[in-house]
C-alpha positions in Angstrom: 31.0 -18.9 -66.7 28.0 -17.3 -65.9 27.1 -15.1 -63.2 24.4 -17.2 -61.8 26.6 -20.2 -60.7 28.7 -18.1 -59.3 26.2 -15.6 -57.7 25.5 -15.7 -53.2 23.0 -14.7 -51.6 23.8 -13.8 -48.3 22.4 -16.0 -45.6 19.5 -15.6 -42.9 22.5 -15.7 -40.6 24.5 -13.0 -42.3 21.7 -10.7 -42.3 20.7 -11.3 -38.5 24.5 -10.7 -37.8 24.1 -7.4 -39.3 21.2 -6.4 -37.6 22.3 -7.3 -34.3 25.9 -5.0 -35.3 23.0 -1.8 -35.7 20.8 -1.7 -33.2 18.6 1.8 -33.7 17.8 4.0 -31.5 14.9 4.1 -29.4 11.4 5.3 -30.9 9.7 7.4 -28.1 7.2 8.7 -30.8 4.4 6.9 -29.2 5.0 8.7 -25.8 2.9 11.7 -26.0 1.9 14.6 -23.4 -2.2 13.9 -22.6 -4.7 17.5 -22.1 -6.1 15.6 -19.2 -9.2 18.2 -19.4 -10.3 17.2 -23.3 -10.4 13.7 -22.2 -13.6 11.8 -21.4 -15.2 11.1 -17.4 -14.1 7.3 -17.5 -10.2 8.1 -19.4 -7.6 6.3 -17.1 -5.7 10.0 -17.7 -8.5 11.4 -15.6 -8.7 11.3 -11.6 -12.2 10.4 -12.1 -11.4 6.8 -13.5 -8.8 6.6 -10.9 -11.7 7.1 -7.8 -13.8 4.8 -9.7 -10.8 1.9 -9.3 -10.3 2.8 -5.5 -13.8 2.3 -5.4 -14.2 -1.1 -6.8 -10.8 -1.5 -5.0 -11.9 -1.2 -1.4 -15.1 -3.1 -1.7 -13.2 -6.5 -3.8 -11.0 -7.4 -0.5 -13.6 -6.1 2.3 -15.4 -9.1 2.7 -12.3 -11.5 2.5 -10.9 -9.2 5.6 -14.0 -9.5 7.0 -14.5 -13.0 7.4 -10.8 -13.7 8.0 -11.1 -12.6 11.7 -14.2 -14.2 12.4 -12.4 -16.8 14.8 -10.7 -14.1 16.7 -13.6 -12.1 16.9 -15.6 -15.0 18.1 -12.6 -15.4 20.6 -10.6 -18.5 21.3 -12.3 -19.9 23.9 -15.8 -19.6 22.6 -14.7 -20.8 19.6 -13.1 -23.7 20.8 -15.7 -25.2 22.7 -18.3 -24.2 19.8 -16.5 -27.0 17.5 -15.1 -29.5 20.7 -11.5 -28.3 20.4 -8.6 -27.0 22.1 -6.3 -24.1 21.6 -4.3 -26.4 19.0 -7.6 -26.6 16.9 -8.6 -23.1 17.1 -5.0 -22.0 16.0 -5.5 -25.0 13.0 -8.5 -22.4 11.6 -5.8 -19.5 11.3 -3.1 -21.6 10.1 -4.7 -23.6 7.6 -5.7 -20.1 5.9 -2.4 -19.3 5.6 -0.7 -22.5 5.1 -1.5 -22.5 0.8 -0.5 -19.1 0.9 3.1 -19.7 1.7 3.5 -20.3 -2.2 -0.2 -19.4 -3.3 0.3 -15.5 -3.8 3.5 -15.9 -5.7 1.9 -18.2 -7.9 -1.5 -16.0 -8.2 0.9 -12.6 -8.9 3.1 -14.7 -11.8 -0.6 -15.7 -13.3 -1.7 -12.2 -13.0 1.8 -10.5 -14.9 2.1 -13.4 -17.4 -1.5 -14.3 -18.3 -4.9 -13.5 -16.5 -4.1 -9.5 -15.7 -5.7 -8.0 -12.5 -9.4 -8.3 -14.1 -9.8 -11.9 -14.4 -7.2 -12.6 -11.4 -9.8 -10.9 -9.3 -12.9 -12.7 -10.8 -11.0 -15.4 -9.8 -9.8 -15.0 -6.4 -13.1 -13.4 -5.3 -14.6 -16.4 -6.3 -12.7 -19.0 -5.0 -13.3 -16.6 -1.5 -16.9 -17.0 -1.9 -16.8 -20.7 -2.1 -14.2 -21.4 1.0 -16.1 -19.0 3.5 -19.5 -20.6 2.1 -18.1 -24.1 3.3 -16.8 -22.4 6.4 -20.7 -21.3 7.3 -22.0 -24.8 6.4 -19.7 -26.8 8.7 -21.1 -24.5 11.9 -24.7 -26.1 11.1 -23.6 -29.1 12.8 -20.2 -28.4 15.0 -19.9 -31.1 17.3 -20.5 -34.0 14.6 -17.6 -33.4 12.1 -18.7 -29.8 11.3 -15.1 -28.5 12.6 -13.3 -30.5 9.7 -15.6 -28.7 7.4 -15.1 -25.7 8.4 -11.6 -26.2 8.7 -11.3 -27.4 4.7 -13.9 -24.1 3.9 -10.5 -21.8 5.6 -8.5 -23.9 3.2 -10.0 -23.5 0.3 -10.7 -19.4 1.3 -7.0 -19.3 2.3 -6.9 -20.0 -1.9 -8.5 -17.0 -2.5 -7.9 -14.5 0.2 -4.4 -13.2 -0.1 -4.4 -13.4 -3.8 -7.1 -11.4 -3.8 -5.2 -9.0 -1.8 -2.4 -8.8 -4.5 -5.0 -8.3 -6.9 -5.8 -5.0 -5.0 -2.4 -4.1 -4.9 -1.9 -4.5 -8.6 -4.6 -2.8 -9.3 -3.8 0.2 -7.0 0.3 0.1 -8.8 -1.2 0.1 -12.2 -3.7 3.3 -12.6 -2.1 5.3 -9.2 2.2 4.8 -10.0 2.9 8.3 -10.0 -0.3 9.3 -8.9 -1.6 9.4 -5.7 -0.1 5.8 -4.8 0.4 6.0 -1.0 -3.1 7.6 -0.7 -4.9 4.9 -2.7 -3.3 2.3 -0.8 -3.9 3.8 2.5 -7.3 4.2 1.1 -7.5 0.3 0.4 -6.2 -0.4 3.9 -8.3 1.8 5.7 -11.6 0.1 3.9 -10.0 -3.7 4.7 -9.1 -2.5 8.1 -12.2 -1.2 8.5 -13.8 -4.6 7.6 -11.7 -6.1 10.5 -12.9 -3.7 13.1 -16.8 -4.3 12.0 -16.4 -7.6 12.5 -14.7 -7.3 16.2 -17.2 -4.7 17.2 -20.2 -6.9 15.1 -19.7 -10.4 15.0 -19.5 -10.5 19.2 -22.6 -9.2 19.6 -24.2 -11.0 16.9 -23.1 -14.2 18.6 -25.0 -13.4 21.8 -28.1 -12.8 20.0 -28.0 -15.1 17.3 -25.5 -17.8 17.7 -22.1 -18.2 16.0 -23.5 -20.0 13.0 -25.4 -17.3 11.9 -22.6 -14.8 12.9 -20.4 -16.9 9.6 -23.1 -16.8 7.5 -23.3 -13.0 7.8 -19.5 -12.7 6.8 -20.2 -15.1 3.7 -22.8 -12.7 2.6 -20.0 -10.0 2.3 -17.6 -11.8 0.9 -20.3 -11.9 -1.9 -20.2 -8.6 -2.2 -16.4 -8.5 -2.6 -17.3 -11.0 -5.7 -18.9 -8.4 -7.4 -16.9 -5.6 -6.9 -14.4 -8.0 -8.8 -16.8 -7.7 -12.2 -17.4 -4.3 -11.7 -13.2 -3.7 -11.6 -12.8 -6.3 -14.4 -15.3 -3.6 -16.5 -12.8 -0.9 -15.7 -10.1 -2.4 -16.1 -11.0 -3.6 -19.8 -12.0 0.1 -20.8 -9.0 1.6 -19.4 -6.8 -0.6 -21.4 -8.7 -0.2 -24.4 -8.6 4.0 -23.7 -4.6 3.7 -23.1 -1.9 4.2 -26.1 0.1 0.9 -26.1 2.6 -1.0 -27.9 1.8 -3.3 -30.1 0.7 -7.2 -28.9 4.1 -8.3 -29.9 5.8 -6.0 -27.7 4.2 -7.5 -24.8 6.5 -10.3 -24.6 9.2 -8.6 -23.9 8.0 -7.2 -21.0 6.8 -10.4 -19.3 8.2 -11.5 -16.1 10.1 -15.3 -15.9 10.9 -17.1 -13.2 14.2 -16.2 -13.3 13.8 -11.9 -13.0 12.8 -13.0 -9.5 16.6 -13.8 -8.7 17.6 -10.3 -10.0 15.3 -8.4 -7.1 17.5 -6.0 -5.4 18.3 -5.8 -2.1 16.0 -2.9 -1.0 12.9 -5.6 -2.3 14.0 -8.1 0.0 14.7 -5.5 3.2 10.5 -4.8 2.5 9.5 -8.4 2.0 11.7 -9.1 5.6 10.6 -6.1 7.6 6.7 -6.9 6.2 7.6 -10.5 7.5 8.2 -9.8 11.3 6.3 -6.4 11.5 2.9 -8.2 10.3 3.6 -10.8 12.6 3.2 -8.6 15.7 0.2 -7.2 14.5 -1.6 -10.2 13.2 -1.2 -12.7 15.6 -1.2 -10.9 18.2 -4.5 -9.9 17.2 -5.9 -13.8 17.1 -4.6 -14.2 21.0 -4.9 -10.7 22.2 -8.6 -11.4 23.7 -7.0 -13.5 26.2 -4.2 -11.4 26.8 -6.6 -8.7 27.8 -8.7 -10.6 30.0 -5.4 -11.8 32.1 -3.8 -8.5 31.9 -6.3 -6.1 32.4 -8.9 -8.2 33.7 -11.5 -7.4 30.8 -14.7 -9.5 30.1 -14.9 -11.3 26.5 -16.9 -7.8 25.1 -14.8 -5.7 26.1 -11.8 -7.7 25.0 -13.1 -7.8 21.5 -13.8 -4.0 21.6 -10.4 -3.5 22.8 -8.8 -5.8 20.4 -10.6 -3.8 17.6 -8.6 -0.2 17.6 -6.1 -1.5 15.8 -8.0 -2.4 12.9 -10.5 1.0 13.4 -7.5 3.3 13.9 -6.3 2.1 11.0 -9.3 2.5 9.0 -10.1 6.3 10.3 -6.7 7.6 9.9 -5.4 5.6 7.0 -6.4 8.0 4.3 -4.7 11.0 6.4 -1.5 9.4 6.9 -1.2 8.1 3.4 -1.4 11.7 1.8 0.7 13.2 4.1 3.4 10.5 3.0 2.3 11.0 -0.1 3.1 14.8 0.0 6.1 14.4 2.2 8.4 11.9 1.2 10.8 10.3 3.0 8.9 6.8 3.5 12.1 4.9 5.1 11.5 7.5 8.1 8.3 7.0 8.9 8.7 3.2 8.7 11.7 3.2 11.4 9.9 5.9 13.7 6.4 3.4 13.3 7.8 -0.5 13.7 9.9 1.2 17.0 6.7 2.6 17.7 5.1 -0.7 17.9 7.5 -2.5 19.5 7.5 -0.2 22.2 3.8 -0.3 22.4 3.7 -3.7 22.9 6.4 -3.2 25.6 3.9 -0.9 27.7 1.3 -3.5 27.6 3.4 -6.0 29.1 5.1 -4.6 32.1 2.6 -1.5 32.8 -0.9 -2.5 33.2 -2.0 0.8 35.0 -2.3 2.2 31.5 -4.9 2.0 30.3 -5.0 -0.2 27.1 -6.8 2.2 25.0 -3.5 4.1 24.8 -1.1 1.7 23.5 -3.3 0.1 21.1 -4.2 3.1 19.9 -0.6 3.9 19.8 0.0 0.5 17.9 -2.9 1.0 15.4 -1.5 4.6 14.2 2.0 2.5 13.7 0.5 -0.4 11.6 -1.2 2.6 9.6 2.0 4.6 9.0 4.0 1.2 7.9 1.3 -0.2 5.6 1.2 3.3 3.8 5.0 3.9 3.5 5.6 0.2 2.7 3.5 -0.8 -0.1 3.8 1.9 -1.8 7.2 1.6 -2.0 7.7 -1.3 -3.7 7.0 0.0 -8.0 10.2 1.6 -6.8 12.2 -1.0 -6.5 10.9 -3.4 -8.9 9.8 -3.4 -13.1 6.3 -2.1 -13.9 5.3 -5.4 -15.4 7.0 -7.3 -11.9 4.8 -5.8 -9.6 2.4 -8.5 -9.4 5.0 -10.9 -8.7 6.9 -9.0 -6.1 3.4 -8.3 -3.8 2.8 -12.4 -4.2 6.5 -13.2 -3.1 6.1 -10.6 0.0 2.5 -12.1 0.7 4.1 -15.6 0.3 6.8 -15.1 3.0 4.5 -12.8 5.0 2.3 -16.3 5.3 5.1 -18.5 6.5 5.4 -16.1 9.5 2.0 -16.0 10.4 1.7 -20.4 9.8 4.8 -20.6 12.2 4.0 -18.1 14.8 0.4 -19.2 15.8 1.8 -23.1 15.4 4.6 -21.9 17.9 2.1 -20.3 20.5 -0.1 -22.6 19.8 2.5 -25.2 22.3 3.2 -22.9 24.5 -0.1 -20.9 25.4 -2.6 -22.3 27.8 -6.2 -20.2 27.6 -6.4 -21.0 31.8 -2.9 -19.9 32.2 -2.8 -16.0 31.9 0.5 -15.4 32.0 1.6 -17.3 29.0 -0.3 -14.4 26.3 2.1 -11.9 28.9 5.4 -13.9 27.6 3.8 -14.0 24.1 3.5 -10.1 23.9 7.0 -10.0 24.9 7.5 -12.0 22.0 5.6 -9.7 19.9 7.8 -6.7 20.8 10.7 -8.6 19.7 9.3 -9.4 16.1 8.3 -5.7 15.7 12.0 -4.4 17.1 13.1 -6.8 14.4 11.4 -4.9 11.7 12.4 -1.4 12.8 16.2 -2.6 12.6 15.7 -3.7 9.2 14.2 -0.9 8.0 17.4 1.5 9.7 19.8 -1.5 7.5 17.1 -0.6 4.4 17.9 3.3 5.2 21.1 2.7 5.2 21.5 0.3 2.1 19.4 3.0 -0.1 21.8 5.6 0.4 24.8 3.7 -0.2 22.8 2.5 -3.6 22.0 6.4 -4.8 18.8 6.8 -2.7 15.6 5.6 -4.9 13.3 4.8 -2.5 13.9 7.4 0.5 13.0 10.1 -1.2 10.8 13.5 -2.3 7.7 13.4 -4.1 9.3 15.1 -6.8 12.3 12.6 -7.0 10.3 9.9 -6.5 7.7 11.2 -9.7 10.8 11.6 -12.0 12.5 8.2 -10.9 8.9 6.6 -11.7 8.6 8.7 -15.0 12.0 7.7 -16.0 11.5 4.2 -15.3 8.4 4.5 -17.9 10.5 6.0 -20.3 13.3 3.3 -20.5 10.5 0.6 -20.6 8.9 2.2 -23.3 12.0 3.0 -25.3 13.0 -0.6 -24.8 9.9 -2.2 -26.0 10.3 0.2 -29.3 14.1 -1.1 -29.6 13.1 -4.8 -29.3 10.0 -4.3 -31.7 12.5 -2.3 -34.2 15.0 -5.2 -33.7 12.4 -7.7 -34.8 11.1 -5.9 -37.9 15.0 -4.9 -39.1 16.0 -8.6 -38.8 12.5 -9.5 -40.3 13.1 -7.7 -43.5 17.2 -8.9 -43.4 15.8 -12.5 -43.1 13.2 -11.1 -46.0 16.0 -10.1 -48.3 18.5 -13.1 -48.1 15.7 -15.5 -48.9 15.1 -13.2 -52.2 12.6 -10.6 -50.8 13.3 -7.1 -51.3 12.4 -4.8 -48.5 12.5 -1.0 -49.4 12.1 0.1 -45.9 15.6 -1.0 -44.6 18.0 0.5 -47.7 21.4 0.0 -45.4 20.5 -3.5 -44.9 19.8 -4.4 -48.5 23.0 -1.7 -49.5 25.3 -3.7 -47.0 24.0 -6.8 -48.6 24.5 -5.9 -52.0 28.4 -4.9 -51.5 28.8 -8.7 -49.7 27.3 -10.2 -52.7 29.7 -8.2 -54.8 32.8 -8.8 -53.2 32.1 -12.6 -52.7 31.4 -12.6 -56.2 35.1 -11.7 -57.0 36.6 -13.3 -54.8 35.1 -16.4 -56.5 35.9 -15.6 -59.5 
């Protein structure tokens, strides 16, 4: 008999079998130590590039923050009789914002990871901004014949863009500051969007008694334009800092995509920040839409000094923001501050309530410092507990929930708050305290649950450097397995089919003995 009707060739499954049985070792080769001071101005490696991106950073949600206020700032009551409605219709223009994004930003963060990146993500979102506030300003041309309903489907379609423009930000900030100056760029980011808000309380007020309200709107939509191109001037970054960076090859990129299904795998210490972010942002937020009226029952304030009043928040925030982010930054330890600031708040909003002989400055001072401290321990914190290529994702699922909480909670006052009866904001304050109490006992249960875990998130700079370097390492090394998996099966596949592949000698040697013995054994 001859050899060729007896001769096997091993078959594609043999030779994936084998490949799968070695797996090699990592290749790390790519990951290289950078001489930050031979690279050029605009290098991602340089903390040039980096200011650059805070930059373009800051501007791209200013106008969005901006304009989202513009009710409040106008006040309820104003505002209300501007488009022929009551408190349930003035509530209606905050709620309808963030009805969408109850789903919206997790949506928006999937579509950034998997497909459009932060550069087109924020071409988008800026846009879609610019077109909801510019239908927002065209339905105040004519308010009492059906403008309101216009204005109310502008703040829809704005409500499209405006939080997933935030998460744009903050995937933007996680990808060129993780390991870098995080807590200080996002503090940054908040103090220029905070800083928005508290123009427009201090601005928008007085442009109303001079102007009108219509022309109040029109003069937010002209920053949210500004916002839109801040998004092409990131988009420009972006694309040469990518095209600057060493990376894997495009096939590698798969493997490093985020499903649907990673979501499930979150840890605990994700969904403690998503929670606390939930009922802290509640007390801040809406009490910021009703607090005008709370102020003129509690403290007996006219509507201008009201909206100056309900302003430090947002201007605390925006002058001491950078401060407070590089000292956590430096220091560490971001569960501590987080627990000392939501009790902070919740006590704050205590004082207001029962002792109106202090003067209000005080605690809303008080209260602004403790929004600043939990936005710049918070957000930061979450590349720690979640996959590089996740991030996105994980800011749209917090912003998601962090919506719900602000659609129910102004739909809730909404029934229960009468603008002619005083003491009803009094009872809602109360309220407010509770939400923010809330917070501060998650975040103890978060302190609590870290340590039990091996502490990853309350931490020292220096841990928290080496548990972000770390993480890079083992993403790296498992995009080179997965790429070395594929081209070892590749050339096994290669050779069964009657290829011959010189690069893999112990697949084609392994190979060779199996043809060999089956060849005996037939015989």
């Amino acid at each position: 008999m001859s050899d060729d009707k007896f001769h096997y060739d091993p078959t594609e499954e043999e030779g994936l079998a084998y490949a799968e049985e070695t797996p090699p070792g990592p290749d790390t080769s790519s990951i290289q130590q950078v001489d930050v001071s031979k690279l050029s101005f605009l290098h991602p490696h340089r903390r040039s590039f980096r200011l650059l991106v805070l930059v373009g950073a800051c501007v791209l949600t200013f106008g969005a923050y901006f304009s989202q206020d513009v009710p409040g700032a106008v006040g309820t009551k104003d505002m209300s009789a501007f488009f022929g409605v009551g408190t349930t219709g003035y509530s209606l223009l905050y709620s309808i914002y963030a009805l969408p994004n109850i789903v919206l930003p997790l949506i928006g963060g999937m579509l950034i990871d998997r497909y459009l990146g932060p550069k087109f993500g924020g071409i988008l979102f800026a846009g879609i901004v610019v077109i909801g506030q510019t239908i927002f300003s065209i339905g105040t041309l004519f308010p009492q014949s059906g403008g309101y309903y216009v204005s109310l489907f502008g703040r829809f379609v704005f409500g499209l863009g405006g939080e997933n423009l935030a998460v744009t930000q903050s995937t933007y900030c996680a990808k060129w500051f993780a390991g870098k100056e995080l807590a200080t760029a996002f503090s940054i980011t908040l103090s220029f969007a905070r800083f928005g808000s508290a123009i427009n309380f201090i601005v928008i007020p007085s442009v109303v008694e001079w102007a009108g309200i219509s022309f109040a709107v029109w003069i937010a939509t002209v920053t949210c334009v500004f916002s839109f191109v801040a998004s092409l001037y990131l988009a420009g970054l972006d694309w040469k800092g990518d095209k600057q960076m060493v990376t894997k090859e495009d096939d590698d990129q798969e493997a490093e995509m985020i499903r649907l299904k990673d979501v499930l795998k979150f840890g605990p210490l994700y969904w403690y920040l998503t929670f606390i972010v939930v009922f802290f942002y509640i007390s801040v937020f809406v009490f910021v839409q009703y607090s005008a009226g709370f102020f003129e029952y509690q403290y007996e304030k006219d509507s201008t000094e009201a909206g100056n009043l309900n302003s430090v928040i947002y201007l605390t925030s925006a002058i001491f923001s950078p401060f407070v982010g590089y000292g956590i930054d430096r220091i560490g330890y971001p569960l501590y501050f987080l627990i000392a600031a939501t009790g902070t708040y919740a006590l704050m909003m205590l004082v207001m309530a029962s002792l109106s002989w202090i003067p209000p400055i005080i605690p809303m001072f008080l209260c602004g410092l403790s929004y600043t401290v939990v936005a710049s321990s918070l957000w930061p914190t979450v590349p720690l507990v979640v996959k590089a290529h996740e991030l996105g994702t994980a800011y749209g699922i917090a912003f998601s929930i962090q919506n719900l909480g602000q659609v129910i909670a102004p739909a809730f006052l909404s029934i229960f708050i009468d603008p002619d009866h005083g003491a009803d904001y009094l009872y809602a304050v109360l309220g407010f305290a509770v939400t923010a109490g809330l917070s501060s006992a998650l975040a103890l249960s978060m302190l609590f649950t870290d340590l039990a875990m091996g502490r990853t998130v309350n931490v020292s700079p220096a841990m928290k450097k080496a548990l972000l370097e770390q993480q890079e390492l083992e993403q790296a090394a498992a995009a080179a397995m997965a790429s070395d998996q594929r081209q070892r099966i590749s050339s096994a596949t290669s050779y069964a089919s009657g290829g011959e592949d010189e690069e893999f000698p112990e697949v084609i040697s392994t190979l060779d003995v199996r043809r060999k013995r089956n060849s005996k054994t037939m015989y």
